[in-house]
C-alpha positions in Angstrom: 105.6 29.0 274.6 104.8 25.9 276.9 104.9 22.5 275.6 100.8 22.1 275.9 100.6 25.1 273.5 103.3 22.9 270.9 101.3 19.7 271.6 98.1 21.3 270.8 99.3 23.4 267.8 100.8 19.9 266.3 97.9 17.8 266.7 95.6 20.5 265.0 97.9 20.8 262.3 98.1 17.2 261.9 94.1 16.8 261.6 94.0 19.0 259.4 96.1 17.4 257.1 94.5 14.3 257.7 91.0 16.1 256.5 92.5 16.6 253.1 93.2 14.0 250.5 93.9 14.3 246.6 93.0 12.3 244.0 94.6 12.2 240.7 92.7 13.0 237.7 91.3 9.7 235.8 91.1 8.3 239.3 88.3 7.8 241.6 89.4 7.4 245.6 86.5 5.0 247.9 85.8 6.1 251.4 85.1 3.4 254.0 84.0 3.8 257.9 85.0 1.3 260.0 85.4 -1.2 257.0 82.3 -0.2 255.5 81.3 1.3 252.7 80.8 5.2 253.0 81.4 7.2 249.7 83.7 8.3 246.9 86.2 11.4 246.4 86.2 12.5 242.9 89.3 13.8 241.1 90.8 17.0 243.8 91.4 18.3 246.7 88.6 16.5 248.9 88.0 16.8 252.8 87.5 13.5 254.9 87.0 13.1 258.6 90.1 12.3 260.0 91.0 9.1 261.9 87.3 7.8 261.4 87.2 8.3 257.6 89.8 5.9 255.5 90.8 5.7 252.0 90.3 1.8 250.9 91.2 2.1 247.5 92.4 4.2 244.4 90.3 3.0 241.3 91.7 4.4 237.8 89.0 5.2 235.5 91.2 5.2 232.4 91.2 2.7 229.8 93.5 -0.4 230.3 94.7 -3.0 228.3 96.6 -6.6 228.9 98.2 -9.0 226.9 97.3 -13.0 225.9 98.6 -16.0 225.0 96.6 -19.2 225.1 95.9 -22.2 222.8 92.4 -23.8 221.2 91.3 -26.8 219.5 89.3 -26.9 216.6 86.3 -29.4 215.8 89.1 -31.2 213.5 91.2 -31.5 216.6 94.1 -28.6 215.3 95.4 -26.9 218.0 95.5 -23.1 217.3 97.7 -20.7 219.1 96.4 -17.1 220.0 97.9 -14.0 220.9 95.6 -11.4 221.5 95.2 -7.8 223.2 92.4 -6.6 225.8 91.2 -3.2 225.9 89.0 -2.8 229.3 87.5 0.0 231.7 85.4 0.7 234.1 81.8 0.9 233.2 81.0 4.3 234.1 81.3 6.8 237.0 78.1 6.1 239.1 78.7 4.8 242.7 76.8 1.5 242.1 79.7 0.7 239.4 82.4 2.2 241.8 81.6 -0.4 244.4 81.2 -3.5 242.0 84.9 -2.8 241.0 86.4 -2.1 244.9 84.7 -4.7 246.1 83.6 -7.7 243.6 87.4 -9.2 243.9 90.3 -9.0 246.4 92.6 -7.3 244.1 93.5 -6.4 240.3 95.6 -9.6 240.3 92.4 -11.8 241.1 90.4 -9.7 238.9 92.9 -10.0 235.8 93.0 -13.7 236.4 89.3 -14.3 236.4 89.4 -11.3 233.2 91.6 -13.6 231.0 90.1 -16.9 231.8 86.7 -15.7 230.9 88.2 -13.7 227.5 90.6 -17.4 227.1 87.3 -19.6 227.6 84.7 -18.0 225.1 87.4 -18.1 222.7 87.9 -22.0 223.0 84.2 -22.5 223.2 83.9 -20.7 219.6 86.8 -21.8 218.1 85.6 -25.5 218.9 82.6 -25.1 216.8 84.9 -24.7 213.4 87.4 -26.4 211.2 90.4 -25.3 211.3 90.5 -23.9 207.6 87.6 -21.6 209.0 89.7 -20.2 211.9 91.5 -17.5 210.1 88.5 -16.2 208.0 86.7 -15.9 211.1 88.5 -13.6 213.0 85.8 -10.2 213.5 83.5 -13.2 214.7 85.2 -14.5 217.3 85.5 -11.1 218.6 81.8 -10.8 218.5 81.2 -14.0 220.2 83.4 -13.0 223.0 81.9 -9.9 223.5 78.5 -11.0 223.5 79.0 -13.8 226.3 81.1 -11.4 228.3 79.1 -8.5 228.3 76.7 -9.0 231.4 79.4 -10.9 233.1 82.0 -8.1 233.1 79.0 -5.6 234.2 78.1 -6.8 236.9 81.9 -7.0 238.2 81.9 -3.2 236.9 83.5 -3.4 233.9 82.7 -4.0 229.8 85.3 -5.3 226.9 86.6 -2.6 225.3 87.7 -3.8 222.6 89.6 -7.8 221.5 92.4 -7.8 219.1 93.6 -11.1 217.9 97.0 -9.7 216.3 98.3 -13.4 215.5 96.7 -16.6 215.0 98.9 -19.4 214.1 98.6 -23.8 214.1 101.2 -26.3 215.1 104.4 -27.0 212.9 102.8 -29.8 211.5 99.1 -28.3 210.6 101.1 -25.4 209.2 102.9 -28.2 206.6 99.5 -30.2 205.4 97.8 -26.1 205.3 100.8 -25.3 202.6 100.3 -28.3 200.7 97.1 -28.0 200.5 97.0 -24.7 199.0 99.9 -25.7 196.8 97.4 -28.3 195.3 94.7 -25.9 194.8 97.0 -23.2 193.3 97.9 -26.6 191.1 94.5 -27.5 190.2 93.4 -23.6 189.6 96.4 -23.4 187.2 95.6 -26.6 185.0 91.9 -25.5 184.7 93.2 -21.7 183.8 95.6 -23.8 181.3 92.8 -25.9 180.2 90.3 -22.8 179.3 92.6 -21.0 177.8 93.8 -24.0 175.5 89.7 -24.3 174.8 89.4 -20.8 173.9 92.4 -20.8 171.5 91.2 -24.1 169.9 87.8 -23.0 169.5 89.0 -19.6 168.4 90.9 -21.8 166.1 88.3 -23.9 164.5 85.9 -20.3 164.4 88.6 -19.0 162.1 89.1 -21.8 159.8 85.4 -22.1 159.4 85.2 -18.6 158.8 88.2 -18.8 156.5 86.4 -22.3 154.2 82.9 -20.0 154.4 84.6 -17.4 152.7 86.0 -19.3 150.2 83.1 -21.6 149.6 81.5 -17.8 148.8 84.3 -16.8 147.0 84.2 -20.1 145.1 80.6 -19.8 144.1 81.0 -15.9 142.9 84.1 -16.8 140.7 81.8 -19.7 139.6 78.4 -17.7 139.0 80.7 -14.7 137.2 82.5 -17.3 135.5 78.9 -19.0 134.1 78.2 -15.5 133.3 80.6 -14.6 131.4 80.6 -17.7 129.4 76.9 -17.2 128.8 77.9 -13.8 127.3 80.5 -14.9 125.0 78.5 -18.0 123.7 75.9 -14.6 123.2 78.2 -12.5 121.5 79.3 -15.6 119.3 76.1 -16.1 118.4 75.5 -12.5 117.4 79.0 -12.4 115.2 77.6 -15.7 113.6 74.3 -14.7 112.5 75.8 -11.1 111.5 78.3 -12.7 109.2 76.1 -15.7 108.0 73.6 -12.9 107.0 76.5 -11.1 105.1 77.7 -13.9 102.9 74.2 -14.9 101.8 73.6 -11.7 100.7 77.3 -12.0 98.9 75.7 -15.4 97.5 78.7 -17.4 99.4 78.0 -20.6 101.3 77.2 -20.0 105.2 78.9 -22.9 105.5 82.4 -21.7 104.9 82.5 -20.1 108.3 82.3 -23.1 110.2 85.4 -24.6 107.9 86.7 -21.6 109.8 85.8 -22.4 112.8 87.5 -25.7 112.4 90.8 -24.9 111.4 91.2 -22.1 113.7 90.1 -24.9 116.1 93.0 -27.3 114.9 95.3 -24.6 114.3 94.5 -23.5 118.1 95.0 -27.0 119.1 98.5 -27.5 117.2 100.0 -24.0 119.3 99.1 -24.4 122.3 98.3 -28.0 122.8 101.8 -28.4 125.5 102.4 -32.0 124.1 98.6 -32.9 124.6 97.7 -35.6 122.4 94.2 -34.3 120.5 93.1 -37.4 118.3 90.8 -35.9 115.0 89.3 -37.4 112.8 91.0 -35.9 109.5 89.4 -37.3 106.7 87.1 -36.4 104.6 83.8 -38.3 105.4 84.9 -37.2 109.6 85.4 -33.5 108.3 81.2 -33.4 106.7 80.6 -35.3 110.0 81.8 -33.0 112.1 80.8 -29.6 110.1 77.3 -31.1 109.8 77.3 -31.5 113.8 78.8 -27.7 113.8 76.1 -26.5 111.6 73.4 -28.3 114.0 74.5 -26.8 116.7 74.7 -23.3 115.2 71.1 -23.6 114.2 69.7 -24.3 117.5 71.0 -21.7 119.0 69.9 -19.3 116.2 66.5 -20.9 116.6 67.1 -19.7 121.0 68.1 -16.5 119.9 65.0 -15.7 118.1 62.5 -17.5 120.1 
């Protein structure tokens, strides 16, 4: 074989392996001509004009993340440190976005760059607008912010947020100190009112029960009384009744009515003498004092006949 037939045989084999190119699955390859833009190889075996047709640049299609770490400062002038993680990709697959992303920025390092300052300046801009005891409750709505004002930006270089974590927000040595105390106090503060409620309630639980407690006896005091009336009402009765039954009895015995209230009164004194417990009981024992008294007995013995009847 003569070295023309080799020659030839080599350059055919090496065009036809510059006609093929291969692109990686998740990745999208961009053809240029001459520096310009010409098309763009899906994931494969593909088949490009050799020498004439170049491949500029591999773009992955895959999601892809990065790392933060930058500081803010609050409307109360506290500085808040961040450290967050980006979740990025490409837009979508259509050739307008494939361009936008080969050919918006030089590389991925100027891209990142411009990526993170963007991400790092809508944070700063929102955080600004709060207090720094609002910083940490706010968290899902910084997120939102930053979405929101990066939206169209990142589409038109090709691109949309993903997703923003903020893992760990934290403030300077010093804010961290007065933050502590601060909830120290309140933890303080909410104690001694929880202390003070609960001393209310038992006092007034307190004062309930003892009012409860003199209500009751006030009623208890008035039942004993009203029984007590009652049954004093009944034996004054039943007195009555056993007088007038045995008054009755001795006049029709011709005996003088009379002699039961001489009873009455000695039993009285006699009552008096046993169970007086060193009392001193002053009566008048003579005579004249005796009729005195028996005539006051007898009085009283006839007005209450005189009730009984009426």
């Amino acid at each position: 074989m003569s070295p023309l037939v080799i020659i030839v045989i080599v350059f055919v084999v090496l065009i036809l392996f510059l006609s093929f190119a291969t692109v990686q699955q998740g990745t999208v390859a961009v053809i240029t001509v001459f520096g310009k833009y010409s098309r763009i190889l899906r994931p494969g075996l593909n088949f490009k004009l050799p020498v004439i047709e170049k491949i500029s640049k591999k773009i992955s299609i895959q999601n892809r993340s990065a790392e933060l770490g930058f500081q803010a400062v609050t409307i109360d002038q506290a500085n808040v440190n961040f450290t967050a993680m980006l979740l990025y990709a490409v837009l979508n697959h259509d050739e307008e976005t494939i361009k936008n992303v080969a050919f918006k920025f030089i590389d991925d390092r100027n891209f990142m760059q411009a990526l993170v300052r963007s991400v790092e300046g809508s944070v700063r801009a929102y955080v600004a607008t709060k207090k720094q005891s609002e910083v940490l409750i706010v968290r899902r709505e910084i997120v939102e912010a930053v979405k929101d004002q990066l939206d169209n930006t990142l589409e038109q270089w090709g691109y949309h947020l993903i997703d923003l974590q903020l893992n760990d927000i934290t403030f300077d040595e010093e804010v961290m100190r007065s933050m502590a105390k601060v909830v120290a106090s309140n933890n303080l503060k909410a104690a001694a009112e929880n202390e003070g409620q609960a001393l209310l309630i038992t006092k007034t639980k307190a004062a309930e029960a003892e009012g409860n407690a003199i209500k009751i006896s006030a009623q208890a005091e008035k039942d004993a009384s009203q029984l007590h009336g009652q049954g004093v009402a009944l034996f004054r009765g039943e007195v009555a009744k056993g007088m007038a039954l045995a008054a009755h009895e001795m006049q029709n015995a011709n005996l003088d009515a009379n002699l039961i209230l001489f009873s009455m009164w000695t039993e009285a004194i006699k009552n008096f003498a046993e169970h007086g417990k060193g009392n001193v009981i002053f009566l008048d024992g003579s005579t004249d004092g005796m009729q005195k008294t028996l005539k006051e007995m007898m009085a009283i013995s006839q007005l209450d006949v005189k009730n009984k009847l009426k």
